[in-house]
C-alpha positions as CSV (number, residue, x, y, z in Angstrom):
1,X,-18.9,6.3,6.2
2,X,-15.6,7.8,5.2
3,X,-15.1,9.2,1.4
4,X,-11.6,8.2,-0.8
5,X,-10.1,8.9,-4.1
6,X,-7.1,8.9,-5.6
7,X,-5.8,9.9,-9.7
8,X,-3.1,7.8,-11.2
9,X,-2.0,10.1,-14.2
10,X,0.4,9.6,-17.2
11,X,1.4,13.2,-16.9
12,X,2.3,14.8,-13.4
13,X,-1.1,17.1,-11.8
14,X,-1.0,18.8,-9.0
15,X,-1.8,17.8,-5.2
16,X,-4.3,20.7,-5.6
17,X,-5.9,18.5,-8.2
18,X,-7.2,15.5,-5.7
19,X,-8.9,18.0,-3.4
20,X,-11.8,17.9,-6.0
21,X,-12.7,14.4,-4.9
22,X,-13.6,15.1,-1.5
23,X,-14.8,18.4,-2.2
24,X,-17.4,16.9,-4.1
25,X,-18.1,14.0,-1.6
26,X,-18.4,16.7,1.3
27,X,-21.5,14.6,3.0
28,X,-19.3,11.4,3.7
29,X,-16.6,13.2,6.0
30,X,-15.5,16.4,7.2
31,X,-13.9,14.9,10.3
32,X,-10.4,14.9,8.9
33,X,-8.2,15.0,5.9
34,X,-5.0,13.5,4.5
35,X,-3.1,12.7,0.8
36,X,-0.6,10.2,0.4
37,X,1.8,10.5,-3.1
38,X,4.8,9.1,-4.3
39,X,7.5,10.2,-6.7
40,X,8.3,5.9,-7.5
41,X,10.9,6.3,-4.8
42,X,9.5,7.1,-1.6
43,X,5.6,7.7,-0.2
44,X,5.0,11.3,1.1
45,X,2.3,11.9,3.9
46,X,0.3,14.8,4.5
47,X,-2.8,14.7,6.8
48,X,-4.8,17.0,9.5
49,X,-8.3,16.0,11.7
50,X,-9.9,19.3,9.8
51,X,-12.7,19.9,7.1
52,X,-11.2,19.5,3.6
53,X,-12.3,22.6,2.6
54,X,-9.8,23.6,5.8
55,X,-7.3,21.4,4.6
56,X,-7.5,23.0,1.5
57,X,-6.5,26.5,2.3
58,X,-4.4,26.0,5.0
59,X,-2.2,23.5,2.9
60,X,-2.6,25.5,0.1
61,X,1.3,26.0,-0.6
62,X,1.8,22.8,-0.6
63,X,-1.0,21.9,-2.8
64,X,-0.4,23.9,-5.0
65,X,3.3,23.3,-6.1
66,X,3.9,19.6,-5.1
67,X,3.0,17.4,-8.5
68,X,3.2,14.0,-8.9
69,X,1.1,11.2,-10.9
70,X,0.2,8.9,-8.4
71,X,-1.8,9.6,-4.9
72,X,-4.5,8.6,-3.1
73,X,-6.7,11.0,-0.6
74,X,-9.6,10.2,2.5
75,X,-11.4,12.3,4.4
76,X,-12.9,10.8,7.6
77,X,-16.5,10.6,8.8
78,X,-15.3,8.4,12.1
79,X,-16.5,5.2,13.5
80,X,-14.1,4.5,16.0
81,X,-11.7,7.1,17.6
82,X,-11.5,10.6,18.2
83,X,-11.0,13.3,15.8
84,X,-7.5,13.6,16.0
85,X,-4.6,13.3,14.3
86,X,-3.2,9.6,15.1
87,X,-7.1,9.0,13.5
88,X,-7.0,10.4,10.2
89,X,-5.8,8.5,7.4
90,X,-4.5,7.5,5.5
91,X,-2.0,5.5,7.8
92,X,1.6,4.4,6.4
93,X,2.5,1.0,7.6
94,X,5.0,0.4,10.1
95,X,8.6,-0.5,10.3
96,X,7.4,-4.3,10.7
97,X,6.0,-4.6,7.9
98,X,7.8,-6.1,4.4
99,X,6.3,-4.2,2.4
100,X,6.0,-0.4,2.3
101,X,2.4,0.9,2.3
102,X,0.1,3.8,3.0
103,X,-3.3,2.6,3.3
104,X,-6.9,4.0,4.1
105,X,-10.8,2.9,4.4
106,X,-14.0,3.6,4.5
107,X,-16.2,0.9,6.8
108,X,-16.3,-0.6,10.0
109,X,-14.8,-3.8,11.4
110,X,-16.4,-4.8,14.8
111,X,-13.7,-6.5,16.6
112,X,-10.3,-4.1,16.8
113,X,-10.2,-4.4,19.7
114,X,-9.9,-8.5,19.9
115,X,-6.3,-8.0,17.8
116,X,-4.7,-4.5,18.9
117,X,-2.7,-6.4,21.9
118,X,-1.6,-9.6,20.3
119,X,-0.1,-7.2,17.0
120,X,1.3,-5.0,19.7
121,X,3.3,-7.6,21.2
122,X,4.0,-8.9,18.2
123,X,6.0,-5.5,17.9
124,X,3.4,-3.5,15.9
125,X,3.2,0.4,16.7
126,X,-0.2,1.5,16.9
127,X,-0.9,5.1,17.3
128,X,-4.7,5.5,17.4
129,X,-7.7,4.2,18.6
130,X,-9.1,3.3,14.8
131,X,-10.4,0.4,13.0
132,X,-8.3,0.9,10.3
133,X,-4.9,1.2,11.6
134,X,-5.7,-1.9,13.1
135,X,-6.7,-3.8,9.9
136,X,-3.4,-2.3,8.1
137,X,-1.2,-4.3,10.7
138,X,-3.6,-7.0,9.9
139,X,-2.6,-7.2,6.7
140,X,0.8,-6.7,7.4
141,X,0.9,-9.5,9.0
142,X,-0.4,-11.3,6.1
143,X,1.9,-10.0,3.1
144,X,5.4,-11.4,2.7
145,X,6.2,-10.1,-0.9
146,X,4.4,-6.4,-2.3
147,X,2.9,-9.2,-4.8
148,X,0.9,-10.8,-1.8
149,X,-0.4,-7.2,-1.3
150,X,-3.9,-7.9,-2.8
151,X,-4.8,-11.2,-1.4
152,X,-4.2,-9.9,2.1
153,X,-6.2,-7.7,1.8
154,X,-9.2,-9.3,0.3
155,X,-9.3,-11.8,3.6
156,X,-11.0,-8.0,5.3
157,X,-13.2,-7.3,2.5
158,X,-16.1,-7.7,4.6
159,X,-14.5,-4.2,6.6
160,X,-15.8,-2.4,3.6
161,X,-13.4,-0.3,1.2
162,X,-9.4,-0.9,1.6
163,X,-7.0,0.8,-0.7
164,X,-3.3,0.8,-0.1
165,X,-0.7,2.3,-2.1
166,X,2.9,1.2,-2.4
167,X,5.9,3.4,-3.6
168,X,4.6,2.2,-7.6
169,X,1.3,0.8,-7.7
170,X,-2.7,1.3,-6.1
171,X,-4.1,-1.9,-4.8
172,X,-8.0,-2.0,-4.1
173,X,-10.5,-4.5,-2.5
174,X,-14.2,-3.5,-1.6
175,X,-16.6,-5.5,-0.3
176,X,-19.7,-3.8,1.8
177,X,-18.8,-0.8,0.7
178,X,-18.7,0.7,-2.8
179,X,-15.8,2.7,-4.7
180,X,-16.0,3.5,-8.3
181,X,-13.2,4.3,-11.0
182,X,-13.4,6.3,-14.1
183,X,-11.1,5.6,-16.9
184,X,-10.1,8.9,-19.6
185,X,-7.2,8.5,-22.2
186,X,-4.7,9.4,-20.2
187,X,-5.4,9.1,-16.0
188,X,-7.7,6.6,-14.5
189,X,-10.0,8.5,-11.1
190,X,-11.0,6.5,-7.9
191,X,-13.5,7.9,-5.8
192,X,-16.4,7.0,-3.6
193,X,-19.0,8.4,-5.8
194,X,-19.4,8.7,-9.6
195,X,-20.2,12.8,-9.3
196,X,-16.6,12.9,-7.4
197,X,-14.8,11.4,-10.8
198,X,-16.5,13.2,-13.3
199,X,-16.3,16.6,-11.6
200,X,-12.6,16.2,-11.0
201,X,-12.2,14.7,-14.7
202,X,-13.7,18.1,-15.7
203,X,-11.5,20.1,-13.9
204,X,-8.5,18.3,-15.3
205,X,-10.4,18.7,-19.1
206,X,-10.8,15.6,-19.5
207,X,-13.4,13.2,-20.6
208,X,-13.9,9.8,-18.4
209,X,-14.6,7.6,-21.1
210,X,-16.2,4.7,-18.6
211,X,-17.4,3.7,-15.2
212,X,-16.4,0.9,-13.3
213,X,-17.7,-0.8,-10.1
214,X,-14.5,-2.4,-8.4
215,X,-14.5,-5.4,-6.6
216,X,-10.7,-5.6,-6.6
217,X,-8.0,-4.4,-8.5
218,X,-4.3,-3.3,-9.1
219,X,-3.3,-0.5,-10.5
220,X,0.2,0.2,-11.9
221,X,2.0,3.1,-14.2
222,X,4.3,0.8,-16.2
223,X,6.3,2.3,-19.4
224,X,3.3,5.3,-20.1
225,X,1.0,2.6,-19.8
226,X,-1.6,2.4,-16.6
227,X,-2.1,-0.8,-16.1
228,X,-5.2,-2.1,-14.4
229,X,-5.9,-5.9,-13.2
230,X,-8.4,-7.6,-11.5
231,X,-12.0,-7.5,-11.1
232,X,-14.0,-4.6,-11.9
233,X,-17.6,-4.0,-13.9
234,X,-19.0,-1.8,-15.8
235,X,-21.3,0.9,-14.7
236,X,-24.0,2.9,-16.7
237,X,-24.0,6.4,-14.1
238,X,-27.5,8.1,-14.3
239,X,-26.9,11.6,-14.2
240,X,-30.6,13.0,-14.9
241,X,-32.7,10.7,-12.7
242,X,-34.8,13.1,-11.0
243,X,-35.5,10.5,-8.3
244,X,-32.0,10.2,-6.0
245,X,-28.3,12.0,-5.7
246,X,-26.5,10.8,-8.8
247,X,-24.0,9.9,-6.2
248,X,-25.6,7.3,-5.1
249,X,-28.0,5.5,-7.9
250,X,-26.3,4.0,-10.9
251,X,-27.4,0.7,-13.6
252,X,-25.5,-2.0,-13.3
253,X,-25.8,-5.6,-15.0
254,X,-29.6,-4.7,-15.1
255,X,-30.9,-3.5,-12.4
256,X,-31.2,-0.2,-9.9
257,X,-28.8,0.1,-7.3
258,X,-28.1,2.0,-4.4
């Protein structure tokens, strides 16, 4: 179990501002950190196999003055490989693939191992021992155009949460896993849990305005606009339950889940 998040904003924040997610979401990985941005040109990549409360004050600097209004951020709770740094996400993809990407999960896929030689001779540069990096070149090897992004990806939706994000838009598919997003008037919050959006909403004064459950989605920042397509359902969070985490048990379409 691995915890992610990321803030898509009309108006620039802060890197400083995504640290909330994890730091609320502590119990699903302290086993690494990393956040990927981008300024619509280019993706940026910062990431170290330490606590994020770690991360957090030894990248304060950069934190704290680098703004932008589109990122995603993990933290690792490892399945397969060492904590180290080739092992903490997210990953960006590599010079193979046709579309540029930095991508990261939370799940486990049971047969890396099958696929990490044929995608190596197929010219693919893996650096770590992880799941994950090898289901990125996966889906590399699936995408011809960034619009084929999505559909690659949903063929590992049974490898739990996959989010990638290109130099202009978010793209994520879950399947056994769960990740949530929380929509306020001007920024739309992804995280693993629904106490991770609306704390960091809070600290950014604002007001998430409703819940989603996503089964798959796009999400792009198009003429002040966020624009959100694809499959995702409405949630009713119970904060006052008194009988589990409210990161964890929430109403949806009639019924208790966990």
């Amino acid at each position: 179990m691995c915890g992610i998040g990321a803030i898509i904003s009309l108006s620039p924040y802060n890197l400083e501002t995504l640290m909330n997610i994890p730091l609320n979401q502590l119990y699903r990985g302290t086993k690494g950190c990393g956040i990927a941005w981008t300024d619509f040109r280019s993706i940026y990549l910062i990431k170290d196999p330490i606590s994020p409360k770690t991360f957090k004050n030894k990248y304060e600097l950069v934190l704290k003055t680098v703004t932008t209004k589109m990122a995603i951020i993990h933290h690792r709770l490892p399945s397969h490989g060492d904590v180290k740094y080739e092992n903490t996400h997210p990953f960006i993809s590599c010079p193979r693939s046709p579309v540029r990407f930095a991508f990261c999960h939370n799940g486990t896929w049971y047969n890396p191992n099958e696929y990490r030689e044929k995608l190596e001779e197929q010219g693919h540069i893996i650096q770590g021992e992880t799941d994950s990096e090898v289901i990125m070149h996966m889906i590399e090897e699936e995408i011809n155009v960034e619009s084929d992004l999505i559909n690659a990806m949903k063929k590992f939706d049974d490898a739990g949460v996959l989010v990638a994000m290109t130099k202009n838009k978010i793209y994520v598919v879950s399947g056994s896993r769960s990740i949530y997003l929380g929509k306020a008037p001007k920024c739309v919050i992804l995280a693993s849990t629904i106490k991770a959006i609306k704390n960091t909403a809070s600290k950014m004064k604002t007001k998430i305005e409703k819940y989603y459950s996503i089964k798959y989605c796009t999400i792009s920042l198009n003429n002040s606009v966020i624009k959100i397509a694809g499959v995702i359902t409405p949630v009713k969070p119970v904060f006052k339950s008194g009988l589990l985490p409210t990161s964890i048990i929430h109403y949806l379409d009639g019924g208790w889940y966990e």
